[in-house]
C-alpha positions as CSV (number, residue, x, y, z in Angstrom):
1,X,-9.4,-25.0,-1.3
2,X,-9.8,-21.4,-3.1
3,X,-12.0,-21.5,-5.9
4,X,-9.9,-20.9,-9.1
5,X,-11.0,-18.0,-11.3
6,X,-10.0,-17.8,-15.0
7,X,-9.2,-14.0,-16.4
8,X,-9.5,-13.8,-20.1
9,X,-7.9,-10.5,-21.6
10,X,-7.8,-7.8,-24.5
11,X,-11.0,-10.2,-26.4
12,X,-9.7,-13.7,-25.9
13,X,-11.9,-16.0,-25.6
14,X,-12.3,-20.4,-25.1
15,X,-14.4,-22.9,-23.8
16,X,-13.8,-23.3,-20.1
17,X,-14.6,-25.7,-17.7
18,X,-17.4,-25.4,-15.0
19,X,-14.9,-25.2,-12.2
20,X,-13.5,-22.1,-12.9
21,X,-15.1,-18.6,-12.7
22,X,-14.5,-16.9,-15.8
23,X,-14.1,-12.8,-16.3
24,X,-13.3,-11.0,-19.0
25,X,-10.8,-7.9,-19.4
26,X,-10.1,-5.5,-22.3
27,X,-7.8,-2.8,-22.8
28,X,-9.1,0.3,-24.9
29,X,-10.1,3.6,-24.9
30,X,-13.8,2.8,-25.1
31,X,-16.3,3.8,-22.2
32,X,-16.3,-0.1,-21.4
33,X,-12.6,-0.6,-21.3
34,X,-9.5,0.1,-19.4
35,X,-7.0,3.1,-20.5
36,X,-4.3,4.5,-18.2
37,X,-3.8,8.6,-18.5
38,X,-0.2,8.9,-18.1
39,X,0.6,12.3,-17.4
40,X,4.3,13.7,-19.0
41,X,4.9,11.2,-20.5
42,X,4.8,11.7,-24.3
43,X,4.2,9.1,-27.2
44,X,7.5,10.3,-28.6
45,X,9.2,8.9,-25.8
46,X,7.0,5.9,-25.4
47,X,8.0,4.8,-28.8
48,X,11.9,4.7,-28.2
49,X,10.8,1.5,-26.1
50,X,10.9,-2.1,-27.0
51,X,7.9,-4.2,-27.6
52,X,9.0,-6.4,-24.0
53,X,8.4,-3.1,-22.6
54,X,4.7,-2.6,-24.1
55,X,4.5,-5.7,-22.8
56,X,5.2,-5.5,-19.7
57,X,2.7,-2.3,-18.8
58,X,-0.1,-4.2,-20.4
59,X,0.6,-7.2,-18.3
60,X,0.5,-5.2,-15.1
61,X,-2.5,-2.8,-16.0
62,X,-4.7,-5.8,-16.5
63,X,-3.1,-8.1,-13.0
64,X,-3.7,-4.6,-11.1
65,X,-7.6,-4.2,-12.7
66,X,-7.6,-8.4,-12.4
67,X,-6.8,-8.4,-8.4
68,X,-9.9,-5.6,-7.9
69,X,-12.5,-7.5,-9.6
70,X,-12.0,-10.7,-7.7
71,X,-13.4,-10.5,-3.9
72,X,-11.8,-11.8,-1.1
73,X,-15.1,-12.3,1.3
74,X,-15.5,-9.8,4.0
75,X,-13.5,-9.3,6.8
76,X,-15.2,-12.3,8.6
77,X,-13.4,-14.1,6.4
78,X,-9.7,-13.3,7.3
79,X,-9.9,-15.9,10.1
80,X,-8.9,-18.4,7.7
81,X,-5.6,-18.4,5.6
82,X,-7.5,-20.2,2.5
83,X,-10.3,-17.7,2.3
84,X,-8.0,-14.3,1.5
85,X,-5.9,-16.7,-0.5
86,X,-7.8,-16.4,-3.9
87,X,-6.5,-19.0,-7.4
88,X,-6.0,-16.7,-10.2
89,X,-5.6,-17.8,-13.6
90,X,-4.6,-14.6,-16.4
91,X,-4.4,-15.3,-20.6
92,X,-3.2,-12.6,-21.8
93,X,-2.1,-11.5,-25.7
94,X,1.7,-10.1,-25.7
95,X,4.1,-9.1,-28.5
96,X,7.1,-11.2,-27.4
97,X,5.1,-14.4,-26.5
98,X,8.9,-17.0,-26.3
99,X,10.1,-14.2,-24.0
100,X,7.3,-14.6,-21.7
101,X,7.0,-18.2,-22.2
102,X,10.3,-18.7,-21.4
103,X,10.0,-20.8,-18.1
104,X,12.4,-18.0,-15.7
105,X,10.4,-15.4,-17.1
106,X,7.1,-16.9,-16.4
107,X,8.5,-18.0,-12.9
108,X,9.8,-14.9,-11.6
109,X,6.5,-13.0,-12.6
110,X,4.0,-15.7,-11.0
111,X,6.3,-15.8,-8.3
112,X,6.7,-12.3,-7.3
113,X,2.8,-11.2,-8.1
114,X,2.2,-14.8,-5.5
115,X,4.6,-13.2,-2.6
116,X,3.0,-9.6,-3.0
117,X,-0.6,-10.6,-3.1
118,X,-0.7,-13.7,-1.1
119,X,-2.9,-15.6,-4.2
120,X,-2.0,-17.9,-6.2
121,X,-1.1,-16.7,-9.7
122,X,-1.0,-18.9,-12.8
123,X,-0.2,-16.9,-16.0
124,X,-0.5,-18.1,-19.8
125,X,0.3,-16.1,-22.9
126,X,-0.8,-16.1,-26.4
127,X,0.4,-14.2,-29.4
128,X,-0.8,-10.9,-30.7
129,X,0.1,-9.0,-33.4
130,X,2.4,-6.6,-33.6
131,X,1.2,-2.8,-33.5
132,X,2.7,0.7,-32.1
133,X,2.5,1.7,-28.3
134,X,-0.4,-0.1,-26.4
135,X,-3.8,1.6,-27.9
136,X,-5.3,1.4,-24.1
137,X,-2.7,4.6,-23.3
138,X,-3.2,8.3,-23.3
139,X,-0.5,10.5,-23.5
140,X,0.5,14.3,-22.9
141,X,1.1,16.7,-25.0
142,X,4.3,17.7,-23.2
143,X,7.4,18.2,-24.5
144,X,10.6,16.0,-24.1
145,X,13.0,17.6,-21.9
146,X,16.2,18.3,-22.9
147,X,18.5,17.7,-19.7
148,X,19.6,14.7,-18.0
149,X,17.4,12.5,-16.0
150,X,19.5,10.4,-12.9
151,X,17.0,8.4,-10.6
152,X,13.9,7.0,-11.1
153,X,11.8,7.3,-7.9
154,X,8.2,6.1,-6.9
155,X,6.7,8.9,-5.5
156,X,3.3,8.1,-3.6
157,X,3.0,11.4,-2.0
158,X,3.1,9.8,1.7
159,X,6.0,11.1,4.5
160,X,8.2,8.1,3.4
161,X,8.2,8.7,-0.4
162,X,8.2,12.1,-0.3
163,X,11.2,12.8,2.4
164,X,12.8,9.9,0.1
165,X,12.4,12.9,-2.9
166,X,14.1,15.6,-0.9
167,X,17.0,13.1,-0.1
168,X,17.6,12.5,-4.1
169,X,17.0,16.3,-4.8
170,X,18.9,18.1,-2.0
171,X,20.8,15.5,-0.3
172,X,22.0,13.8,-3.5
173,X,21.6,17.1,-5.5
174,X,19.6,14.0,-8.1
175,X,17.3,15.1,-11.0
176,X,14.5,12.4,-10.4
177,X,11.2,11.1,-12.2
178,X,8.8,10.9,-9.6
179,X,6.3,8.3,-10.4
180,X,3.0,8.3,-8.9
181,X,-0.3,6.3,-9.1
182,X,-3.6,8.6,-8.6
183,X,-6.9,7.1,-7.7
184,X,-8.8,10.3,-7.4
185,X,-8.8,13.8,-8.5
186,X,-7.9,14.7,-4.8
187,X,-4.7,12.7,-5.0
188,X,-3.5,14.5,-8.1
189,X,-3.8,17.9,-6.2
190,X,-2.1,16.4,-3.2
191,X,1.0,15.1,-5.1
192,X,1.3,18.1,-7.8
193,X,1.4,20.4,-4.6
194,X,4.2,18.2,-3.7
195,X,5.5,17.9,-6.7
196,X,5.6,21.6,-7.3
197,X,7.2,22.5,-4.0
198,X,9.9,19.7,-5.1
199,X,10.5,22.0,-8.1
200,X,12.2,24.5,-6.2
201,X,14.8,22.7,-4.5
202,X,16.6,21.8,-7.0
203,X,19.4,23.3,-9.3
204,X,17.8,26.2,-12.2
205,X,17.4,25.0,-15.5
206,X,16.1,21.3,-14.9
207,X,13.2,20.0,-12.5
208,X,12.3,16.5,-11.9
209,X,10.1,14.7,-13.9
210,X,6.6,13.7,-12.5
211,X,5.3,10.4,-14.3
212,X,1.3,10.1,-12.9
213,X,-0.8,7.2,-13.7
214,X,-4.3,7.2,-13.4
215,X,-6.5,4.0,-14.5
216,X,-9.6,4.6,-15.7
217,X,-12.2,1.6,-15.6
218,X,-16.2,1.2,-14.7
219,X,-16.2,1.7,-11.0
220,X,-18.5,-1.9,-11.7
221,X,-15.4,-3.8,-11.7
222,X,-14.0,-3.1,-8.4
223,X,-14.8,-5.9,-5.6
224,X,-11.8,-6.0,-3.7
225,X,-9.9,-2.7,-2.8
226,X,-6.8,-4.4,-1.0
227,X,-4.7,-3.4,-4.2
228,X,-2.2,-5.9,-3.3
229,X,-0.8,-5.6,-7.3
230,X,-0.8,-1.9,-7.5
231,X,3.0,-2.0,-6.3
232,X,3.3,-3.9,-9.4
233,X,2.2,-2.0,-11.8
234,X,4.0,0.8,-10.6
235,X,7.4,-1.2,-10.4
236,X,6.0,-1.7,-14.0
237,X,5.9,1.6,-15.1
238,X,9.2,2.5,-13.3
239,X,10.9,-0.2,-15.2
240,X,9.6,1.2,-18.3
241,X,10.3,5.0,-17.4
242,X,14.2,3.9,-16.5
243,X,14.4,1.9,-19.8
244,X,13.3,5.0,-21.6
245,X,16.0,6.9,-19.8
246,X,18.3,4.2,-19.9
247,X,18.6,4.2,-15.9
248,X,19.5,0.7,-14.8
249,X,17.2,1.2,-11.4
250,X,14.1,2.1,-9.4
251,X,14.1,3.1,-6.1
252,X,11.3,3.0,-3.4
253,X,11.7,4.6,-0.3
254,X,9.6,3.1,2.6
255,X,10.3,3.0,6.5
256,X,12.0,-1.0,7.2
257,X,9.3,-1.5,9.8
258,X,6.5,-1.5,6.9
259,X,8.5,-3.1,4.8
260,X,9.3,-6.3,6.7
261,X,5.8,-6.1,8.1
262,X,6.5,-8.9,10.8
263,X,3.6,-11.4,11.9
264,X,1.5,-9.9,15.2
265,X,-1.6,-11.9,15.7
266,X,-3.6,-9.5,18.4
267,X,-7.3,-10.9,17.2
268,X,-9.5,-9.8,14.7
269,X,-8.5,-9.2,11.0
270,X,-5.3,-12.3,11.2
271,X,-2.2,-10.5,9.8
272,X,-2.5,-12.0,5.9
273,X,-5.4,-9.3,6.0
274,X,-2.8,-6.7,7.8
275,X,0.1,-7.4,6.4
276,X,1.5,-6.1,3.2
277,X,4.5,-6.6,1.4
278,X,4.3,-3.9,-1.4
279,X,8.8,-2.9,-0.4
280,X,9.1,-6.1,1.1
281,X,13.5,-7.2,0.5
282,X,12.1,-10.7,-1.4
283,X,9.6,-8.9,-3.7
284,X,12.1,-6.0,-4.5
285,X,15.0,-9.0,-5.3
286,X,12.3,-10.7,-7.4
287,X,11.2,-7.5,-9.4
288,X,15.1,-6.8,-9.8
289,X,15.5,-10.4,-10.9
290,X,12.5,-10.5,-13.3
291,X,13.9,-6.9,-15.1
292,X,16.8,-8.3,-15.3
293,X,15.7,-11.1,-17.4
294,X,13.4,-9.2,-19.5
295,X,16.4,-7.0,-20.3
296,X,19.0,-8.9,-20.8
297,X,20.9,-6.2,-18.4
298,X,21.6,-5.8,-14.2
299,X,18.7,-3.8,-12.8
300,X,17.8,-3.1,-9.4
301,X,14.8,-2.1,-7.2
302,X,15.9,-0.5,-4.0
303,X,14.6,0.6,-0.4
304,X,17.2,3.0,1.0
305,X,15.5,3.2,4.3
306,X,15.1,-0.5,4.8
307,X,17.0,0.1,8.2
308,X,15.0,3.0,9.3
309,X,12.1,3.3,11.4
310,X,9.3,6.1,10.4
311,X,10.4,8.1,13.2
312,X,13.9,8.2,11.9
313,X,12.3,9.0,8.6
314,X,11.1,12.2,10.2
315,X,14.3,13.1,11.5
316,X,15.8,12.7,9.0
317,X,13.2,14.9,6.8
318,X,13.9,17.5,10.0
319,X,17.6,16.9,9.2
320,X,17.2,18.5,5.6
321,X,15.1,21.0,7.0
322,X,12.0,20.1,5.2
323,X,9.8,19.0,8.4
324,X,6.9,21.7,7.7
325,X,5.8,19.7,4.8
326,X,4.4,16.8,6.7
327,X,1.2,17.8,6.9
328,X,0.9,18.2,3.2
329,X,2.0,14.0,2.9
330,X,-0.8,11.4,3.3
331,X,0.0,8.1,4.9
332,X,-3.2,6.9,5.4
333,X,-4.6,3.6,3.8
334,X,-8.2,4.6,3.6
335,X,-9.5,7.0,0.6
336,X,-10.4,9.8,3.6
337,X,-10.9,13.4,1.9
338,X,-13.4,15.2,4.2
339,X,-12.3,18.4,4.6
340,X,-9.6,19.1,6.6
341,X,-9.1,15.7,7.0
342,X,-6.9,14.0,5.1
343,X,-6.3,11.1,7.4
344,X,-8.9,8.7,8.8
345,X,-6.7,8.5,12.3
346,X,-7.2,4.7,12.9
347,X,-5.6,2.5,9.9
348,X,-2.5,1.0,10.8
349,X,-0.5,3.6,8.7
350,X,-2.2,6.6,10.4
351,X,-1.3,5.0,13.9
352,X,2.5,4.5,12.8
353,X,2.4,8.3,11.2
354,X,0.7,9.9,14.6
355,X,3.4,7.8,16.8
356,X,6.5,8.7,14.7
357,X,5.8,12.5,14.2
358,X,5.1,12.3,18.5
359,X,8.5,10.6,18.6
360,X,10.0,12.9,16.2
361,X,8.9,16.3,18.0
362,X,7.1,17.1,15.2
363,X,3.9,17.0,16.4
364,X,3.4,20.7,15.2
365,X,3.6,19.9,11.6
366,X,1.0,17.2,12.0
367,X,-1.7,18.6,14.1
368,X,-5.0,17.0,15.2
369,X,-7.1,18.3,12.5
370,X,-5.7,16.3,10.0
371,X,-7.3,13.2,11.4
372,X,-10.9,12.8,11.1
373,X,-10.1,10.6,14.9
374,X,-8.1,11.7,16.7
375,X,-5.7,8.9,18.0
376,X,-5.1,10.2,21.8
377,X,-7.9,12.6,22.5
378,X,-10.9,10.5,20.7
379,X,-13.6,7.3,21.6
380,X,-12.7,4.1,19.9
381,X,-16.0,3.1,19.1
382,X,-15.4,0.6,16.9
383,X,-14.0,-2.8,18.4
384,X,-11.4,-3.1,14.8
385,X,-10.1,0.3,15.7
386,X,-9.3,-0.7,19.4
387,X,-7.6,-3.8,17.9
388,X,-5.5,-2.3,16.1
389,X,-4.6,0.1,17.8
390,X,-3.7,-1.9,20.8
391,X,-2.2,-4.5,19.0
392,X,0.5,-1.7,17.4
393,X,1.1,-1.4,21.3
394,X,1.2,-4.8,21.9
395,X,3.8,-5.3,19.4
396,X,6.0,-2.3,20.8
397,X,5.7,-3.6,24.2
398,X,6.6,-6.8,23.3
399,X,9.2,-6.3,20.9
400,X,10.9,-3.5,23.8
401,X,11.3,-6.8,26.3
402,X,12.9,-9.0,23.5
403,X,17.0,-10.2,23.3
404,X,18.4,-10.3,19.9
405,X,17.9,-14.0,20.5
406,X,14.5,-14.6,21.5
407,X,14.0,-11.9,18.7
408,X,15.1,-14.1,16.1
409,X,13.4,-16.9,17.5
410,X,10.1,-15.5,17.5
411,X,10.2,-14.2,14.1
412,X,12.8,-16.8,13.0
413,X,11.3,-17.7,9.4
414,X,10.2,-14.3,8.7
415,X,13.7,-12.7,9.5
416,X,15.9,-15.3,8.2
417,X,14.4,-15.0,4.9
418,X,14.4,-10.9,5.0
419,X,18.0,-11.7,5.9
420,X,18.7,-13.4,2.5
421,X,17.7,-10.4,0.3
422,X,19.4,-7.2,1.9
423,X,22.9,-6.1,0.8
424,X,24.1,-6.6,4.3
425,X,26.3,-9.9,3.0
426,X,26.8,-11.3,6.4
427,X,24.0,-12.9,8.0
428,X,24.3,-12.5,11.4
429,X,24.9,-8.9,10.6
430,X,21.5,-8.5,9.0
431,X,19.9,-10.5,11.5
432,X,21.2,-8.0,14.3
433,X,20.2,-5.0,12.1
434,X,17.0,-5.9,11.7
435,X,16.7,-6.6,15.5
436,X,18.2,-3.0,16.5
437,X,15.6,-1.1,14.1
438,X,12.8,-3.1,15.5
439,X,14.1,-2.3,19.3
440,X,14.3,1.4,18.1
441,X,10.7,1.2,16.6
442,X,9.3,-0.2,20.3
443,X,11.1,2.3,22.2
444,X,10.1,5.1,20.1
445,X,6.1,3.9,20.6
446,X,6.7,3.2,24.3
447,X,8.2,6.8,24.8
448,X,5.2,8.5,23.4
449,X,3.5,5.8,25.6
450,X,4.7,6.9,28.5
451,X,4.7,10.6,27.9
452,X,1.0,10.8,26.7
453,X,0.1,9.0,30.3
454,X,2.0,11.7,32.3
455,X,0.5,14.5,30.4
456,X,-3.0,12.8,31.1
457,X,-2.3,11.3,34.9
458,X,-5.2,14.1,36.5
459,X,-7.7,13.2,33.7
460,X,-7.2,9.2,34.1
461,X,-7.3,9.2,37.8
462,X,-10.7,11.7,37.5
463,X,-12.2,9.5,35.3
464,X,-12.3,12.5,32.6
465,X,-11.1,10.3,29.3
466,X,-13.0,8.1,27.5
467,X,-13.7,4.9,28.5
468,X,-12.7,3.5,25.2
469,X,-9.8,5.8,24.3
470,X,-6.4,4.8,24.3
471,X,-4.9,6.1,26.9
472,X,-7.8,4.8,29.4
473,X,-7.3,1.8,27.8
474,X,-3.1,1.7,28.2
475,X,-4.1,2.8,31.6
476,X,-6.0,0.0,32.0
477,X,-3.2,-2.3,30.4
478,X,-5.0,-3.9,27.8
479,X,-2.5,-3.4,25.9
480,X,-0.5,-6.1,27.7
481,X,-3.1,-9.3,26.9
482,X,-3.8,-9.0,23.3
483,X,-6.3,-11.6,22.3
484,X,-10.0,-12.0,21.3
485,X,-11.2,-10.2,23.9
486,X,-10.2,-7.0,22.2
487,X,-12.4,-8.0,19.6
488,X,-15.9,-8.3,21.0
489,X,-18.6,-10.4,18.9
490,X,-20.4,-8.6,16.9
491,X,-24.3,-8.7,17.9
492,X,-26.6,-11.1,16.0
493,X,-28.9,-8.5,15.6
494,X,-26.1,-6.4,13.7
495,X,-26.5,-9.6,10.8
496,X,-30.1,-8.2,10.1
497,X,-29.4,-4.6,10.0
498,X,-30.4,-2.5,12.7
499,X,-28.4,-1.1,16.0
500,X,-24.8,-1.3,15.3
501,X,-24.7,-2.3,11.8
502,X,-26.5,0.8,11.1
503,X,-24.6,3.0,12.9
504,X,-21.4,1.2,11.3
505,X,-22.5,1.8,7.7
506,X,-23.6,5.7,8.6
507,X,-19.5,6.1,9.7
508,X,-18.4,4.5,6.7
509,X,-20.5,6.4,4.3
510,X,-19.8,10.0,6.2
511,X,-16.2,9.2,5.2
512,X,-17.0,8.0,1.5
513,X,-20.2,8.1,0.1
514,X,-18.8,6.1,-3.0
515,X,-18.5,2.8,-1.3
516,X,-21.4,0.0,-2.3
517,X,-22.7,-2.6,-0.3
518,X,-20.3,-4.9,-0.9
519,X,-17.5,-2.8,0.0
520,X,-18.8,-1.7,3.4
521,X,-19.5,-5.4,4.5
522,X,-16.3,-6.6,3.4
523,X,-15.1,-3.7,5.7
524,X,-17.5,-4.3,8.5
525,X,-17.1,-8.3,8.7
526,X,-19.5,-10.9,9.9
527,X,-22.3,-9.2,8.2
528,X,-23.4,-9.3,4.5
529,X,-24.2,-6.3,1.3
530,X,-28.1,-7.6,1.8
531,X,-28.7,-6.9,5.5
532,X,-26.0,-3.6,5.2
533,X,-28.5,-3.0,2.1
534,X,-31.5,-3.0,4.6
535,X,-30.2,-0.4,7.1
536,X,-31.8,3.0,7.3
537,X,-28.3,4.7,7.1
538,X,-28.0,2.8,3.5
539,X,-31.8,3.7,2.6
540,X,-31.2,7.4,3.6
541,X,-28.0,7.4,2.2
542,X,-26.7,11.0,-0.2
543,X,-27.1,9.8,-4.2
């Protein structure tokens, strides 16, 4: 049973009972306290909005701090369903407390904030007195533009969000706000240089908007950094940016093969710990649901490319002539900024990235030297990378062999209920739909398969590749029994800090010397923040 923990926000405060774990939140602009910087997006316009709106922002800023503070366990403890699951209880102070009490209301939000983060969510509000726009919020100075806005569009600066910009400016010849969260300086230089190049494409005399969000809490707080929530509060902010424009949607644009996220147990980290579900069809029905409601209007959050694989997300990018601007995207899951390197190389986005540019022929506008490992060439000295990494071949080999029937069997609950929430009204149709993009996916990983074997048949049969490298090991066909043994145990001497564990917590910190103890052994698994705090490569760590 998950241990419930109790988050009291913005000052409240009760007796509680011994049985829950109580933390405490607050919204301000105070050195202890949580503000958001919301870049072009002026107090003017903030004030046209309705208090349900102020609301709503306030409600997601302190869910998105809430899910950080709260650990899971390490990776160790993904084994077990009821360990990632965590019980999380929010009281929080709102303007329009019987619109949020209302029972659809309250269900919609606890159900949609359950799906995305795989917790349990319980939420309780309280009234609080009226006032202007949030105090925890800091505005630009910018002016108001003066021409039409059209599409409101979450822009994460990765190849799926950012080839779904150039479809709304030059495709759909659309005057978007781009909406963007940024967790570090390095991030806002990323997606302006985006942004900027953006700019150009469109008609003279107007340029999309960029809306960027950057939260600004004591680095203290953060014990988990899954960010399951963080889709919320941008679907939060997207809401409130199309209310202030009076645009009845929000679209995100992410490959179908992320977004459905299908079930692949290959060993190690189980796929709760994998998977996420951040476009998924049921939470984007649930957020479009739970607007609706809130506004008394229709509004919609949509995934245009919910039928197309990454690779087809390249081509189409190559389509509108945009291709060189991959490398300036980040897909990768990991906070990697060492320069060049703007990718870690082993994630499970970074995999899906190097095998969809390959399958793309763009390999020239995503060279090696973004990745700080590089996928075909490289050692995968770490038994979680060679997991994964097989296990993304696993699933393409597998899914390649599959009818349409023992398709749907296999994934039969998973599909069916992705089935119920895409605008494809027939279900046998969406069924087969799904199946066909998944086929493409497999036969687009298998191709690159293949070809990266014949390129390499002189240095596999001379024994020149690593051991441990993907190719040897597709060579090998590991690829074909996925299972424990990809995952060897980790030594007992690695629990008391030395050998493996050190050299584990030297890779992590060369690629962030930010993380803590915690962090690292959460990321490590089966070993604790003590014994990772007793390694040399911790001791002799860069302060």
């Amino acid at each position: 049973m998950s241990e419930r923990h109790l988050i009291l926000c913005g000052g409240l405060d009760r007796k509680t009972r011994a049985v829950a774990k109580v933390h405490r939140l607050r919204l301000g602009k105070g050195a202890e306290e949580i503000s958001l910087d919301i870049g072009a997006i002026t107090e003017k316009m903030a004030g046209k909005l309705p208090p349900a709106m102020h609301d709503l922002l306030k409600i997601a800023t302190y869910v998105y701090v809430g899910d950080q503070v709260i650990s899971r366990g390490g990776i160790r403890s993904f084994d077990y369903a009821e360990k990632w699951n965590r019980d999380l209880c929010f009281e929080i102070p709102v303007q329009e407390i019987d619109l949020w009490s209302d029972d659809t209301i309250k269900n919609l939000l606890e159900e949609a904030l359950s799906f995305v983060s795989g917790d349990t969510y319980t939420l309780n509000f309280v009234k609080r007195p009226s006032s202007s726009f949030p105090e925890f919020l800091n505005f630009t100075t910018d002016a108001e533009p003066d021409y039409k806005f059209d599409e409101v569009v979450l822009f994460s600066g990765g190849l799926d969000s950012f080839t779904g910009a150039v479809e709304e400016v030059v495709a759909n010849s659309k005057c978007p706000v781009l909406v963007s969260h940024q967790s570090n300086n390095k991030m806002v230089s990323l997606q302006r240089g985006l942004y900027d190049y953006l700019v150009n494409l469109g008609p003279s005399g107007q340029k999309p908007l960029h809306v960027h969000v950057m939260i600004n809490k004591d680095k203290k707080l953060t014990r988990d950094t899954n960010q399951r929530t963080r889709s919320f509060l941008f679907a939060a902010l997207g809401t409130i940016v199309a209310n202030a424009f009076n645009l009845k949607r929000v679209r995100f644009y992410e490959n179908g093969v992320t977004s459905c996220n299908l079930s692949w147990d290959f060993g190690g980290p189980t796929w709760q710990a994998r998977a996420t579900r951040v476009t998924h069809p049921k939470f984007l029905y649930l957020l479009s649901d739970l607007v609706s409601a809130l506004t008394d209007d229709d509004f919609r959050f949509e995934n245009p490319y919910l039928f197309k694989t990454r690779t087809e997300v390249c081509v189409r990018l190559k389509e509108l002539q945009h291709q060189a601007q991959i490398r300036q995207t980040r897909s990768c899951a990991k906070s990697v900024f060492r320069h060049p390197h703007t990718h870690c190389g082993v994630c499970s986005q970074c995999i899906d990235r190097r095998f969809a540019t390959l399958a793309a022929q763009c390999a020239e506008y995503d060279p090696d030297w973004l990745y700080v490992l590089r996928l075909f060439e490289d050692e995968l000295e770490q038994p979680y990378d060679r997991a994964m990494v097989l296990g993304y071949a696993a699933f393409a080999n597998s899914l390649e062999s599959m009818t349409a029937e023992s398709f749907i069997g296999k994934f039969s609950s998973e599909v069916h209920d992705i089935a119920k929430y895409v605008e494809i009204p027939n279900r046998e149709e969406a069924l087969r739909a799904l199946y066909l993009m998944h086929k493409r996916h497999a036969e687009n990983v298998n191709n690159v398969l293949e070809q990266k074997v014949k390129e390499n048949t002189q240095a596999i049969i001379r024994g020149k590749l690593p051991a441990r490298g993907l190719i040897t090991m597709i060579a090998k066909q590991e690829h074909l029994h996925p299972g424990k043994s990809m995952v060897p145990k980790v030594p007992k001497e690695t629990k008391h800090g030395k050998g493996e564990l050190n050299q584990q917590v030297k890779n992590l910190l060369e690629l962030d010397l930010r993380l803590t103890a915690p962090q690292i052994a959460q990321r490590i698994g089966n070993t604790t923040a003590d014994a990772v705090r007793q390694t040399l490569a911790w001791k002799n760590r860069k302060r």
